[in-house]
Each structure stands twice: as structure tokens, then as C-alpha cells.
C-alpha positions, 0 to 999 in steps of 0.5 A: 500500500505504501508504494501506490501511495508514493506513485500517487504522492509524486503523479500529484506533486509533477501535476502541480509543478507543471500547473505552476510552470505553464501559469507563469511561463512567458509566451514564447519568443518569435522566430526572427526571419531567417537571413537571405542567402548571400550565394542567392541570385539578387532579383532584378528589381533589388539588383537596380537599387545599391548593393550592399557589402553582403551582395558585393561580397557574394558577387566577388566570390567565385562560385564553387564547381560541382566536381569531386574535392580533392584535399590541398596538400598539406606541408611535407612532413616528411621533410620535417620528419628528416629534421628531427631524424638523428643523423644516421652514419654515412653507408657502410659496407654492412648491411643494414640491421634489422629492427631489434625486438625483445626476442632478439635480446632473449636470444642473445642473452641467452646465448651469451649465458650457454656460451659464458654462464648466466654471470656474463649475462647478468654483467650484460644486464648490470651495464644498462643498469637493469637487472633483467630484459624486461626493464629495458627500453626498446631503444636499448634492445640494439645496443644490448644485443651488440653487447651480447655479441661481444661478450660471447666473442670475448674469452 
């Protein structure tokens, strides 16, 4: 009994409120009229009388083709790319080295630890101040493989 009397409470009290509201709510504000378009044609009979900027602009203006748009082109990032690029060394007779990732490191440090025990490759670790492969940073993995490569050719 008590939830239909709630219901019952609140359908009362949202009727009065909006008796309230409609009593004292202003007449509603009137649509200005709508601008003339500025691209329009200008009728005869206004186009003898003085133009006004709005019609002398839209007159000036060209009038746009119904072509498919293609995009401007925007400034070459590539050229900026090149600018903040680190310089790269002159060609070498080597080829270029591929891409190094996490599984390049795992391998070569475990190779360095079947090939020199796991204290060469900890030593490995010690040199980039981290204690295992996985507090690397991506720009490291290069740089810890050649080190790697080293290590194992070292006796």
C-alpha cells in the first residue's frame, strides 16, 4: 500500500509543478526571419537599387564547381620528419640491421649465458643498469644485443 501511495504522492506533486510552470511561463519568443542567402541570385528589381557589402561580397566570390574535392596538400612532413631524424652514419659496407625486438635480446642473452654462464649475462644486464630484459627500453634492445655479441666473442 505504501508504494501506490508514493506513485500517487509524486503523479500529484509533477501535476502541480507543471500547473505552476505553464501559469507563469512567458509566451514564447518569435522566430526572427531567417537571413537571405548571400550565394542567392539578387532579383532584378533589388539588383537596380545599391548593393550592399553582403551582395558585393557574394558577387566577388567565385562560385564553387560541382566536381569531386580533392584535399590541398598539406606541408611535407616528411621533410620535417628528416629534421628531427638523428643523423644516421654515412653507408657502410654492412648491411643494414634489422629492427631489434625483445626476442632478439632473449636470444642473445641467452646465448651469451650457454656460451659464458648466466654471470656474463647478468654483467650484460648490470651495464644498462637493469637487472633483467624486461626493464629495458626498446631503444636499448640494439645496443644490448651488440653487447651480447661481444661478450660471447670475448674469452
Amino acid at each position: 500500500m505504501s508504494l501506490e501511495k508514493a506513485l500517487a504522492d509524486n503523479t500529484s506533486a509533477i501535476r502541480e509543478l507543471i500547473a505552476a510552470l505553464t501559469a507563469s511561463a512567458k509566451p514564447a519568443p518569435v522566430p526572427a526571419a531567417p537571413l537571405p542567402d548571400a550565394t542567392a541570385p539578387v532579383p532584378a528589381e533589388v539588383a537596380t537599387e545599391a548593393a550592399t557589402p553582403i551582395q558585393e561580397a557574394a558577387k566577388a566570390r567565385p562560385t564553387p564547381a560541382k566536381t569531386k574535392a580533392t584535399p590541398a596538400p598539406t606541408p611535407p612532413t616528411a621533410a620535417a620528419l628528416v629534421d628531427v631524424a638523428p643523423e644516421q652514419k654515412a653507408a657502410s659496407s654492412e648491411p643494414a640491421a634489422a629492427p631489434t625486438n625483445y626476442n632478439d635480446v632473449v636470444a642473445a642473452v641467452t646465448k651469451v649465458a650457454k656460451a659464458k654462464g648466466r654471470d656474463a649475462a647478468v654483467a650484460v644486464f648490470r651495464d644498462f643498469g637493469v637487472a633483467n630484459g624486461k626493464e629495458l627500453k626498446p631503444e636499448q634492445y640494439a645496443a644490448v644485443v651488440a653487447a651480447c655479441a661481444k661478450a660471447g666473442a670475448a674469452e
